[in-house]
Steps between C-alpha positions, in 0.01 A plus 500: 500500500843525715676776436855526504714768632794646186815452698758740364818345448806761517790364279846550684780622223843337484657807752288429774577129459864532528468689811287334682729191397768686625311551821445109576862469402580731765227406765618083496855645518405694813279177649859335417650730683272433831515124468915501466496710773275378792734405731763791421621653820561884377778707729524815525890611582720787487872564334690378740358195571444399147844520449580342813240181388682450154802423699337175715411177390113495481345187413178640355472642109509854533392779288568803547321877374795811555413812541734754536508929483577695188863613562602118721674251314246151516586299841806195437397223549775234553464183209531194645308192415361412850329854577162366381474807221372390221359827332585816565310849325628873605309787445620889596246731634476753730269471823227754449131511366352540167575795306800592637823444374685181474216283608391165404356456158272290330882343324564385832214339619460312114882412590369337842223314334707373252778373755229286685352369145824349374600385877472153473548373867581669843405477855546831622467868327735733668418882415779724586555859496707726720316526829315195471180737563342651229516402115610128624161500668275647280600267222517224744153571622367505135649169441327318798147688395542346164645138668296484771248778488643570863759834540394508851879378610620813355249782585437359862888509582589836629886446369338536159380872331415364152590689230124543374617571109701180476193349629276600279703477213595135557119404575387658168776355309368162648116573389567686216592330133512771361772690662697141496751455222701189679 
């Protein structure tokens, strides 16, 4: 006589459903995300010469992530229609590490997230903040780990000191659905 083995069967309730469909809602938006985005050439630029793109002709569709200090207006960036921007997000933070004051939050990175969900078409990502150095490349950086699972352009290019928070905080807000409210 073959015995069988009692198997037992752990019923899921309705909460656990909802998440977990709110975590393959958020997972295929991410894999959208990559697949939009393959062939995105992401910039990393400073004040100056944001504001000095916005005022050429650019044939490319540009968008563009701002960041700017605390207490400094957000860069101007002259309208016209054949700059290439076609989406524009600005964020203010200050340019220091986790826990201390002004830094970026988890707002911010959901805010960057976001931005690239609803961005329907662009060519090239252009992630400004005043030097061009730090919280540019840190988020820039967590944008091409995500893309292309490659940051290597950004941490192997000695003009670059990543701000490690914005990093982080990006990457996580990438992997994690539950810290995403886009």
């Amino acid at each position: 006589m073959e015995r069988r083995k009692k198997e037992n069967i752990n019923l899921i309730d309705l909460g656990d459903i909802k998440k977990l469909e709110s975590a393959f809602d958020f997972i295929f938006g991410q894999m959208g995300i990559k697949s939009r985005f393959e062939n995105l050439e992401i910039e990393v630029m400073n004040r100056t010469n944001l504001i000095s793109f916005s005022f050429k002709k650019h044939d490319e569709q540009v968008a563009v992530i701002s960041v700017s200090d605390p207490i400094k207006q957000t860069p101007y960036l002259y309208n016209r229609d054949d700059n290439g921007i076609v989406k524009s997000i600005y964020l203010k933070f200050a340019d220091v590490e986790e826990g201390q004051e002004g830094c970026m939050t988890e707002k911010d990175a959901n805010q960057i997230i976001s931005f690239l969900d609803h961005l329907n078409e662009a060519d090239r990502l252009i992630v400004q903040c005043e030097a061009g150095v730090s919280r540019s490349a840190g988020i820039a950086g967590a944008i091409k780990k995500f893309i292309f699972d490659d940051d290597s352009s950004i941490f192997n290019n000695p003009s670059y000191r990543p701000n490690m928070t914005c990093y982080r905080k990006v990457l996580d807000a990438f992997y994690n659905p539950e810290s995403y409210h886009g």
